[in-house]
C-alpha positions as a printed NumPy array, in Angstrom:
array([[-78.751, -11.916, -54.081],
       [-81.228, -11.56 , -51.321],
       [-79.381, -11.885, -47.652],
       [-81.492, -12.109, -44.734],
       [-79.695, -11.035, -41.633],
       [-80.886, -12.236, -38.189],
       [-80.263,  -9.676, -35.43 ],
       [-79.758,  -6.937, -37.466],
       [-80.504,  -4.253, -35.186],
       [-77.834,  -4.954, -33.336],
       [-74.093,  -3.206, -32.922],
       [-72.382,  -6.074, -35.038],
       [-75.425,  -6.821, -36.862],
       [-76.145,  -3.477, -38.124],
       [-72.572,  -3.046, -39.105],
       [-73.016,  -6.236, -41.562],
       [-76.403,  -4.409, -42.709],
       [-74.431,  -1.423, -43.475],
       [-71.459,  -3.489, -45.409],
       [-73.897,  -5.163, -47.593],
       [-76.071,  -2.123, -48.196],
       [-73.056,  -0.234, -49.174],
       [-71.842,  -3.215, -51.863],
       [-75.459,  -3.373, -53.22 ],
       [-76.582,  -6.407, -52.039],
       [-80.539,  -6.864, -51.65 ],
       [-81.212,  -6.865, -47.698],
       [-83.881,  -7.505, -45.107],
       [-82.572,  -7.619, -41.232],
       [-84.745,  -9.119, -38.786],
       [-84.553,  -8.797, -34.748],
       [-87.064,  -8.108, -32.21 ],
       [-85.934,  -4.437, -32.473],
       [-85.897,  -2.117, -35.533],
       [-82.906,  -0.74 , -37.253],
       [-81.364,   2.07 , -35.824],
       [-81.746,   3.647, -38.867],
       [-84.06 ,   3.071, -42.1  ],
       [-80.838,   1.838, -44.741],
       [-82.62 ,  -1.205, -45.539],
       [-86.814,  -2.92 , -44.881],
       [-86.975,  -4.935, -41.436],
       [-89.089,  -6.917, -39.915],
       [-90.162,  -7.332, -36.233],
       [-89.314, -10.913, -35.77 ],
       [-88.124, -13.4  , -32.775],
       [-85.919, -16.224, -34.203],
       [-86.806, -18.853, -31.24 ],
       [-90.645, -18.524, -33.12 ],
       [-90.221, -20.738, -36.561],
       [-93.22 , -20.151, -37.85 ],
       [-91.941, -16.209, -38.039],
       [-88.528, -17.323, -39.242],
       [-90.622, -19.369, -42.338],
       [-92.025, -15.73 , -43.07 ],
       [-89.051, -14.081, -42.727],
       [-87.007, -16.34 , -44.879],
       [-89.207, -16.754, -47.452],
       [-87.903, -15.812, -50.897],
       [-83.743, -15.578, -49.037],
       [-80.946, -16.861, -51.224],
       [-78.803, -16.446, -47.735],
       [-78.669, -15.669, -43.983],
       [-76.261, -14.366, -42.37 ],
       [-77.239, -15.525, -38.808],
       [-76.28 , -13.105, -35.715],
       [-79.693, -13.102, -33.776],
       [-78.692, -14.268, -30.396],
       [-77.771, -13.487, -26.507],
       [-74.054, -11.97 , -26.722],
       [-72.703, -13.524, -23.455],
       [-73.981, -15.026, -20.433],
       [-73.866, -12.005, -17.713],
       [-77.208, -10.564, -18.097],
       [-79.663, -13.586, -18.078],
       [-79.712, -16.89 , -16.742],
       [-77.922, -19.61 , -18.356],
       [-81.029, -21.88 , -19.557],
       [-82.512, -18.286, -20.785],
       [-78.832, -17.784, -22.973],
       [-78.791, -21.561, -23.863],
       [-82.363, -21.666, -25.168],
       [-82.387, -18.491, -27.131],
       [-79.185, -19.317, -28.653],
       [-79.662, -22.546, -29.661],
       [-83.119, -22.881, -30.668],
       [-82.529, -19.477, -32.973],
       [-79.712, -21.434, -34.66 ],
       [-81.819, -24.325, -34.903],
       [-84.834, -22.43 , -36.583],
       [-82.684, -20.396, -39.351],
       [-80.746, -23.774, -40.146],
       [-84.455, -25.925, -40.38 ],
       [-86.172, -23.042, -42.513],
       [-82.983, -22.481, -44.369],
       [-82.924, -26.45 , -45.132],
       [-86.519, -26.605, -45.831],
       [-86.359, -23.684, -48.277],
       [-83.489, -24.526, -49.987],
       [-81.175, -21.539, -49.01 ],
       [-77.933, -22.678, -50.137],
       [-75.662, -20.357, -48.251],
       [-75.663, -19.609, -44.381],
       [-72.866, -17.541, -42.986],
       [-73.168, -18.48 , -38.717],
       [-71.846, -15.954, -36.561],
       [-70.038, -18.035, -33.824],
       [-67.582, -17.035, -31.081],
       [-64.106, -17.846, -30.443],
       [-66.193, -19.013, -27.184],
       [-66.022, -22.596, -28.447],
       [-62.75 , -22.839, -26.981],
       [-63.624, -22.19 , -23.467],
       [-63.201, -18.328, -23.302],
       [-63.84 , -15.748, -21.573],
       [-66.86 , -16.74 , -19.57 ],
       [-64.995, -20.214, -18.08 ],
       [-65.319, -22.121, -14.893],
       [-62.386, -24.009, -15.092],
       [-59.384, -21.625, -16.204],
       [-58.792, -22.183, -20.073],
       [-55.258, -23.584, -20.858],
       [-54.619, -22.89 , -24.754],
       [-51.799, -25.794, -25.801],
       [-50.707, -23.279, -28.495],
       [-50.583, -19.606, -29.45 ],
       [-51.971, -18.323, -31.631],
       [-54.793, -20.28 , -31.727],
       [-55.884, -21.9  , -35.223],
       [-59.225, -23.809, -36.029],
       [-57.393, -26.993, -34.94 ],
       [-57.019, -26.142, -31.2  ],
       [-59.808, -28.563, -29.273],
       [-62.669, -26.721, -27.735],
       [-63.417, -26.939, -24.417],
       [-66.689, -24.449, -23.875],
       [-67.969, -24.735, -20.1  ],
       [-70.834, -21.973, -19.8  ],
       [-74.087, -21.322, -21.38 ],
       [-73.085, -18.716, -24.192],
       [-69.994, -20.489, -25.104],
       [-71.319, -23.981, -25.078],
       [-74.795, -22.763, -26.952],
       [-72.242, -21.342, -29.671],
       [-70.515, -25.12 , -30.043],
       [-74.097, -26.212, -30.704],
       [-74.614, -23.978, -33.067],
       [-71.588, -25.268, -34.781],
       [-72.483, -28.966, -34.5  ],
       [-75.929, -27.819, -35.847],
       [-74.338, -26.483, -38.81 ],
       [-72.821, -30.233, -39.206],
       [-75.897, -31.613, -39.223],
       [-77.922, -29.551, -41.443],
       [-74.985, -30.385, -44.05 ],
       [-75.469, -33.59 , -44.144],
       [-78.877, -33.932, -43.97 ],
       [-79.057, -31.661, -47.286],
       [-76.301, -33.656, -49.229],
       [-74.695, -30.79 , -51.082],
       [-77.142, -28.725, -51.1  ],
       [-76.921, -26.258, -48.559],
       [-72.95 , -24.635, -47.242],
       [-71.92 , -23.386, -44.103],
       [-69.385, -20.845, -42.979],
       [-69.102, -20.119, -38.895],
       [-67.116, -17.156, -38.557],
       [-65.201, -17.368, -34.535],
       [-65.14 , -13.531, -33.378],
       [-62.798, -12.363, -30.835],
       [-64.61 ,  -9.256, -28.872],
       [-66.171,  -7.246, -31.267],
       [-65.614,  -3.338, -31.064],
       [-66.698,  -0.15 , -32.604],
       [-64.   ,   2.616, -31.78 ],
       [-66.476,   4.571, -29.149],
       [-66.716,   1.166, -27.428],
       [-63.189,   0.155, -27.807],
       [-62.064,   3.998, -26.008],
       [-64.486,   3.314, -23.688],
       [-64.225,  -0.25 , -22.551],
       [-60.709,  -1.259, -23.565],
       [-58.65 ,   1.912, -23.804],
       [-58.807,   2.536, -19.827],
       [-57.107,  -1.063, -18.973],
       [-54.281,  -0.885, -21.016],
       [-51.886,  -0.648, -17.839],
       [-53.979,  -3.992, -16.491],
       [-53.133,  -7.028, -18.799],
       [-54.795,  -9.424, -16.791],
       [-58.047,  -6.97 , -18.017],
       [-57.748,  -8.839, -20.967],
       [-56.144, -11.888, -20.226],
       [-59.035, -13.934, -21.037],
       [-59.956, -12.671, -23.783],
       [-56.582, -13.413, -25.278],
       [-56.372,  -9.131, -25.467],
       [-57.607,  -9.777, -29.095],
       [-60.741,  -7.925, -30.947],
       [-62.207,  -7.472, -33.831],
       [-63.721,  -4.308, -35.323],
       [-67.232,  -4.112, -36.333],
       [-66.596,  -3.161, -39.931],
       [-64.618,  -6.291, -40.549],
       [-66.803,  -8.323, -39.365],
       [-69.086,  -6.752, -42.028],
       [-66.597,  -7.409, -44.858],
       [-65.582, -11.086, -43.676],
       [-69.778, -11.827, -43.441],
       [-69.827, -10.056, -47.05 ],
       [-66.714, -12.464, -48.24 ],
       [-68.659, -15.698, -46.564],
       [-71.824, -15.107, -48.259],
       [-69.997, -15.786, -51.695],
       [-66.891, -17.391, -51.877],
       [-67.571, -20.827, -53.086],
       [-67.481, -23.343, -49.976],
       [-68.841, -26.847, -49.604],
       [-69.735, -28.462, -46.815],
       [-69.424, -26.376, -43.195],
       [-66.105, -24.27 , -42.57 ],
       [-65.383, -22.783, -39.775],
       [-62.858, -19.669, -39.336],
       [-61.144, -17.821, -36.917],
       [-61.291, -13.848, -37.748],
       [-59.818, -10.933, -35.995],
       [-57.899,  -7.364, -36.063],
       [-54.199,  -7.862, -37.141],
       [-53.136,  -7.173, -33.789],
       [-53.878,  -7.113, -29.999],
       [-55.942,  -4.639, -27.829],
       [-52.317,  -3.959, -26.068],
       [-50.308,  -1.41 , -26.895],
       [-46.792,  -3.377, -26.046],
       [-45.295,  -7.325, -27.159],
       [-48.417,  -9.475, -27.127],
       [-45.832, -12.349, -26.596],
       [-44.471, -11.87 , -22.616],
       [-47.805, -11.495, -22.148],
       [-48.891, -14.697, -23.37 ],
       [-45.727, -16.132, -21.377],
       [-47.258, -15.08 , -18.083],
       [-50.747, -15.288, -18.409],
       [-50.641, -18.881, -20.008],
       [-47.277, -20.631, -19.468],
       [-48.365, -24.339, -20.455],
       [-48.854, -22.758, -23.994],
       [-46.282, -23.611, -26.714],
       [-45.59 , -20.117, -28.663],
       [-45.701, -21.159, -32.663],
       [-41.748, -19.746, -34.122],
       [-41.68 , -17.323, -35.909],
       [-44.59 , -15.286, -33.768],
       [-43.986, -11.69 , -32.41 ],
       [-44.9  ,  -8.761, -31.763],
       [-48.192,  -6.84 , -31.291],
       [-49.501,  -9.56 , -33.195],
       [-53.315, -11.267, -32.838],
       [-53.146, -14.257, -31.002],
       [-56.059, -15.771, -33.277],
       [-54.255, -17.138, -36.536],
       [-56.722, -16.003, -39.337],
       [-54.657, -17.631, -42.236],
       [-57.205, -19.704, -43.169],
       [-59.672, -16.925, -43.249],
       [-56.977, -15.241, -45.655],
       [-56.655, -17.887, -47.812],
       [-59.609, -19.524, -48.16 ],
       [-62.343, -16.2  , -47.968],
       [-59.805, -13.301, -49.065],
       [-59.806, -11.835, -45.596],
       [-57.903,  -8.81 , -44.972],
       [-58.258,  -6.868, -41.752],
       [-58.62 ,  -3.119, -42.588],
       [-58.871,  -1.548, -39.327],
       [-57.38 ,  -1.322, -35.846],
       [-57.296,   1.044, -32.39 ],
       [-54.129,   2.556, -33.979],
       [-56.808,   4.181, -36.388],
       [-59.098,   5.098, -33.745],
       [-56.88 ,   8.344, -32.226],
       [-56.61 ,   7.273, -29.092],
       [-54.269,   9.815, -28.044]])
């Protein structure tokens, strides 16, 4: 298998570029940057140009797609809305017109509405499964809902022959980012109130991109994928109780647990978390 990865260069995109090297699949990333290191051939390429996406796909069995602005902080939102959508709309037209059968989307649990809202988000249940509506307000998030209903379209339009699997990411964390951006607000839930206080670490979101690219899918899928637990280091569930009191807690759930349900994730694409900041030696 040949797997194209869009925004390679990047700190979750390089960690799927390392996963895939390291289970021997055949990979080219492409971003506007190199590598940060020479593990696999790149190419200098800018995923709102289609005509360089058509070169850069050429030849792909599958794309795992990543290429994008992260959030909407640093640039204006038609600048965020523009990139993101018209680089999802590029890989999912060359990837139609090619016949790649296989393209893993990264997406955001932004389609709900979080963290980057206007209006504050009020989750109706916790945790949060693929069912929960989405209600995504600014640029990033609302450019990663496209990208989802993109995905819809470019399944039907290819009648079977081309799958889908968006993969929702919590905030994704490396454990020199997680010490340094997370560890000093652990006596300040409301830090990461809106981020639900869940992550995801970069290396699983290099195994669940590995797990997408093969398990056998039809149609478009979308999951919900995170660490086993919370960024806290207390009961997840008082938490939830004061931060978002109109939310009905699901029985049975306590604990330090993740307040993203990845069942389906589990059951459908063999995910497993394998790491968490309990493994990172924070003391």
């Amino acid at each position: 298998m040949k797997v194209v990865v869009t925004g390679g260069s990047g700190l979750t995109g390089y960690a799927v570029v390392q996963d895939l090297v390291a289970h021997g699949v055949e990979v080219v990333s492409i971003d506007r940057s190199p590598l940060p290191e020479a593990i696999a051939p790149y190419k200098l390429v800018d995923c709102e140009d289609i005509g360089q996406v058509y070169g850069a796909l050429a030849g792909a069995d599958a794309v795992v797609h990543l290429a994008a602005i992260p959030r909407p902080t640093y640039h204006t939102p038609e600048q965020v809305f523009r990139t993101n959508v018209m680089a999802a709309f590029n890989v999912f037209e060359v990837a139609a017109s090619l016949g790649i059968a296989r393209v893993v989307n990264v997406s955001s649990m932004s389609v709900l509405g979080v963290p980057f809202f206007y209006t504050a988000f009020k989750p109706r249940y916790l945790p949060i499964d693929e069912e929960h509506p989405k209600t995504p307000e600014d640029a990033y998030a609302i450019s990663k809902y496209v990208g989802e209903e993109l995905a819809d379209a470019f399944v039907r339009r290819c009648a079977g022959a081309l799958s889908v699997v968006s993969l929702r990411f919590p905030w994704i964390h490396t454990p020199e980012t997680f010490k340094a951006q997370l560890w000093p607000h652990w006596d300040d839930p409301a830090f990461g109130a809106t981020n639900l206080w869940s992550y995801i670490d970069t290396r699983d979101v290099g195994q669940i991109c590995r797990l997408a690219l093969t398990t056998e899918i039809t149609g478009h899928e979308p999951f919900f994928a995170s660490a086993a637990n919370s960024f806290m280091n207390q009961d997840i569930v008082p938490l939830a109780r004061e931060f978002y009191p109109g939310a009905e807690i699901k029985p049975g759930f306590e604990g330090n647990r993740s307040l993203f349900d990845y069942a389906k994730a589990a059951r459908v694409l063999s995910y497993a978390p394998a790491y968490s900041w309990e493994m990172y030696g924070l003391a």
